[in-house]
N, C-alpha and C positions, 0 to 999 in steps of 0.2 A: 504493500500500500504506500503510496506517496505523498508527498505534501498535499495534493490537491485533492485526492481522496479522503485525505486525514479532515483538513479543513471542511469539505462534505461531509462528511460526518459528523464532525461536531456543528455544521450547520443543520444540519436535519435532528439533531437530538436536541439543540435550540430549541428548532418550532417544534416539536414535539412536546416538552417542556413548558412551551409556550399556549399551547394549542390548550394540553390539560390544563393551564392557570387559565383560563378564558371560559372554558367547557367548566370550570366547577364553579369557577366566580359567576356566570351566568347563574347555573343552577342555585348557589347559593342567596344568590338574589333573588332569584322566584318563589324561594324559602321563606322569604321574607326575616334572614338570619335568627329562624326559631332551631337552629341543628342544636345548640348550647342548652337550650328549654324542652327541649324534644331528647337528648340524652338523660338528662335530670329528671325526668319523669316516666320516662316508660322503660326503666331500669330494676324493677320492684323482683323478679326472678330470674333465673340464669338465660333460662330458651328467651322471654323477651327483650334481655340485654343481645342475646345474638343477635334475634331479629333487629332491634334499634343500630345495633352497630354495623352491621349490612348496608341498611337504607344510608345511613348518615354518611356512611365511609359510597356506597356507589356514588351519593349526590355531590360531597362534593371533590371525588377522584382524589382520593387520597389516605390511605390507612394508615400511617403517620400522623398527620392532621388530628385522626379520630382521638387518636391517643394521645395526644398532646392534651386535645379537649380533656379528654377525660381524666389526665393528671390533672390538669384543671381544677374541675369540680373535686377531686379527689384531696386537693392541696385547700381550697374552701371548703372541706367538711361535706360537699352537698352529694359526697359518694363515698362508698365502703371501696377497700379493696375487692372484696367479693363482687360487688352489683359491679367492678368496672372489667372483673375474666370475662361476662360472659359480651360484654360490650367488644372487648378487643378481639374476642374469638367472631362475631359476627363481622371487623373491621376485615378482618383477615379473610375472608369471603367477599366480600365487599368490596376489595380492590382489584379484582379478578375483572370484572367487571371492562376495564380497559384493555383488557387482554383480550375480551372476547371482542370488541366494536374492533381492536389493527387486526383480527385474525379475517373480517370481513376483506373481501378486494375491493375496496370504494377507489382504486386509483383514479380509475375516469370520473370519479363522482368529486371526488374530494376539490378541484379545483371550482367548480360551478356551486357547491356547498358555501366554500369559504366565501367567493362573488358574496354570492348571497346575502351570508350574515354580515361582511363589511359594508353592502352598502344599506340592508335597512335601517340601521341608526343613521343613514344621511337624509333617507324620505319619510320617516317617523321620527316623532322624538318622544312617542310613548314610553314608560318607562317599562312594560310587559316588552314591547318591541324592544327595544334594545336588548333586555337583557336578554332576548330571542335572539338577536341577533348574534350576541357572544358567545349562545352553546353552537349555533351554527357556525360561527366564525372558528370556536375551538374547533370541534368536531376538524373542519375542512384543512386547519392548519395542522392537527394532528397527524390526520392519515397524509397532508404535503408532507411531513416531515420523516415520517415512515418511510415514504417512496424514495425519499432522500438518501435515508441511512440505504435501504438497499443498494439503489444505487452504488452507492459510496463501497462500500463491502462487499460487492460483486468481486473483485481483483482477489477476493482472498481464499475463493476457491479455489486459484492456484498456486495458490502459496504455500512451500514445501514447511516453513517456520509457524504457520497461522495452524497447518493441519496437525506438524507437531504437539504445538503448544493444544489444542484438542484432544489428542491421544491422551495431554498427561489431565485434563480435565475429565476425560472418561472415569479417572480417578477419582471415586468418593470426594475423600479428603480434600485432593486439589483442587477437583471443582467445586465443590461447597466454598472453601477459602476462596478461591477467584470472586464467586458470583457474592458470597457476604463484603469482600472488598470491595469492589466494584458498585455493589449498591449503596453501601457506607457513604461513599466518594461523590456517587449524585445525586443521594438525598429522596429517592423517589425508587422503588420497586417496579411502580408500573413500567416508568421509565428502562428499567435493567431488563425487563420483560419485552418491551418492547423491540432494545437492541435485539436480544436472542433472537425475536420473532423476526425481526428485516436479518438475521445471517440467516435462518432459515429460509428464506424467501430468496436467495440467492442461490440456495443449495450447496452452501459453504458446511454448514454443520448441520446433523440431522438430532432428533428429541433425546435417540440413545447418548451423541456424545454430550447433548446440553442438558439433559437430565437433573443433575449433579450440581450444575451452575445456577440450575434455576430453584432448587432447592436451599442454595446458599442464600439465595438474593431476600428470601424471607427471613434470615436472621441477621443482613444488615439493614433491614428495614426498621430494626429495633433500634438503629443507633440514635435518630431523632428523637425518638421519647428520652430515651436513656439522660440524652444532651438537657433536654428541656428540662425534665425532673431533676437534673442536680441541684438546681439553688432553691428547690421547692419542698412542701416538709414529706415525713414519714410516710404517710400512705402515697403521696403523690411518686415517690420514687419505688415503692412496694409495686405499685400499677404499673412502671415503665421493665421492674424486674419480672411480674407477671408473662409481658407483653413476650420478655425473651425467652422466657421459662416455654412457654407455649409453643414458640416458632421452633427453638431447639429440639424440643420433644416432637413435633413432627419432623424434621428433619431427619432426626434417629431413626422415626417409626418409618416413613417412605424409604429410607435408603434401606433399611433392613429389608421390607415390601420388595422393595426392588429386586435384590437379589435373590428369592423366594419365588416370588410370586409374577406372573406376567404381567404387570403392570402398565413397563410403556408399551407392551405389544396391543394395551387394551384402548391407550389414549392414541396409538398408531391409526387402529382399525378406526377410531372416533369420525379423523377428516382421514383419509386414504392418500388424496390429494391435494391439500390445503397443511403444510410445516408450520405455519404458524398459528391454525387453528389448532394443530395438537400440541403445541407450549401452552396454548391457553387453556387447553380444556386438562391438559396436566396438572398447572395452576391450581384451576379451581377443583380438581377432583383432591391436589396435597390441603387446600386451605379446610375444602369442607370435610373430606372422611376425619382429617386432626381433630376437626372442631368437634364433630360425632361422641368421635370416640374421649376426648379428653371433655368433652361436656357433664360427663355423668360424676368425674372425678375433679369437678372445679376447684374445689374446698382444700385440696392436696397442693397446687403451684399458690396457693393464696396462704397456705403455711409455711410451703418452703420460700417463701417471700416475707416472712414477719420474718424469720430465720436470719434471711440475710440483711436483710433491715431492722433490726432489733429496737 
């Protein structure tokens, strides 16, 4: 890859970046910023903090975000560490979400989309219009920016160093630490998901070698809370160890699945033809069997969290 490719790249992971801050500040405006009043109240048991943490984390694209909120109220008193597991187990569903809309092919749609949403804030000045305007605006610059990174990462299908470096991500460990560094670094999962799904899209790397990477990338999604909660009190920071307690533990559980069980043969057969809708539907099959199975035992990561927060 070369300068020119490098810089495409990092220009399409831009608007990509960009696309999601427009697609959720729209939605979050049509919300009428009730997501903070709307976690605080319909948190009363585990299944409806999943479900709250879902909707709030789809609308406004981002399950970082959630969790910040939710240290939030958790640092004002207005949350248990408990009522906030089962919020971040539905956050972690709920980011999936972005995964599924780049796994669609809207290439030829995406430029006439974005049209769209830039210019109806110039012939309305409604404020429903506009903020219509900026999930269509996200939306169109999202999937430009997708198309970009492809682009941009086509070259590295032949690249004897890029397939290298693959082989050694095939590796548990290595790919796990790739994809948690990686996501650490830009602050955004959807984001790191994304990537994967434009190398896939170029037929550079397939689900088996990015398995591993994309498994990581939900335990540097925790570094955001982590950050946030330092200067905030006890529970606030019990919530953010929660958050990693959760991702870790499926990570264990999928990579063990893995090796066991047929797992990506299952998210393979999902889309047959479509690599980047099986990262997605990978995604969300690690986010929600975890949430499943680790739902019944919430009360257990909510202990081992007083523990290390004493």
């Amino acid at each position: 890859m070369g300068w020119r490719e490098f810089l495409a790249l990092a220009g399409g992971l831009a608007l990509f970046l960009h696309g999601m801050e427009l697609l959720g500040g729209g939605l979050k405006t049509v919300a009428a910023g009730k997501m903070r009043q709307f976690l605080e109240h319909f948190t009363a048991s585990p299944l409806t903090g999943v479900l709250t943490g879902t909707i709030v984390t789809a609308v406004i694209q981002s399950s970082s975000a959630t969790t910040v909120m939710v240290a939030g109220l958790a640092d004002a008193g207005m949350m248990t560490p408990g009522q906030a597991a089962g919020v971040i187990m539905g956050a972690n569903i709920g980011t999936t979400v972005t995964g599924q809309l780049v796994a669609f092919h809207a290439d030829v749609l995406a430029p006439a989309v974005a049209f769209a949403g830039v210019m109806l804030p110039v012939f309305f000045h409604r404020r429903r219009v506009r903020c219509a305007g900026n999930i269509l605006a996200g939306l169109g610059i999202l999937f430009l920016g997708m198309e970009m990174m492809s682009a941009a990462m086509l070259p590295l299908r032949d690249s004897p160093l890029f397939l290298r470096m693959m082989t050694q991500a095939a590796n548990p460990p290595a790919g796990i630490l790739a994809g948690a560094v990686f996501t650490a670094a830009v602050q955004s999962s959807s984001a790191a998901v994304g990537v994967l799904q434009a190398l896939a899209q170029t037929g550079a790397v397939s689900l088996r070698e990015a398995v591993y990477v994309l498994f990581g990338q939900n335990i540097g999604t925790c570094v955001t809370a982590v950050l946030a909660a330092a200067g905030m009190n006890r529970n606030a920071k019990r919530t953010a160890v929660i958050h990693l307690i959760f991702n870790l533990t499926g990570t264990v559980l999928f990579t063990v699945l893995c090796m066991i069980l047929p797992v990506v043969e299952l998210a393979e057969r999902s889309a047959p033809e479509n690599p980047a809708a099986q990262i997605a539907n990978m995604h969300l099959m690690f986010n929600a069997v975890t949430t499943a199975f680790l739902l019944p035992f919430y009360r257990v990561p909510v202990r081992m969290a007083e523990k290390i927060v004493p």
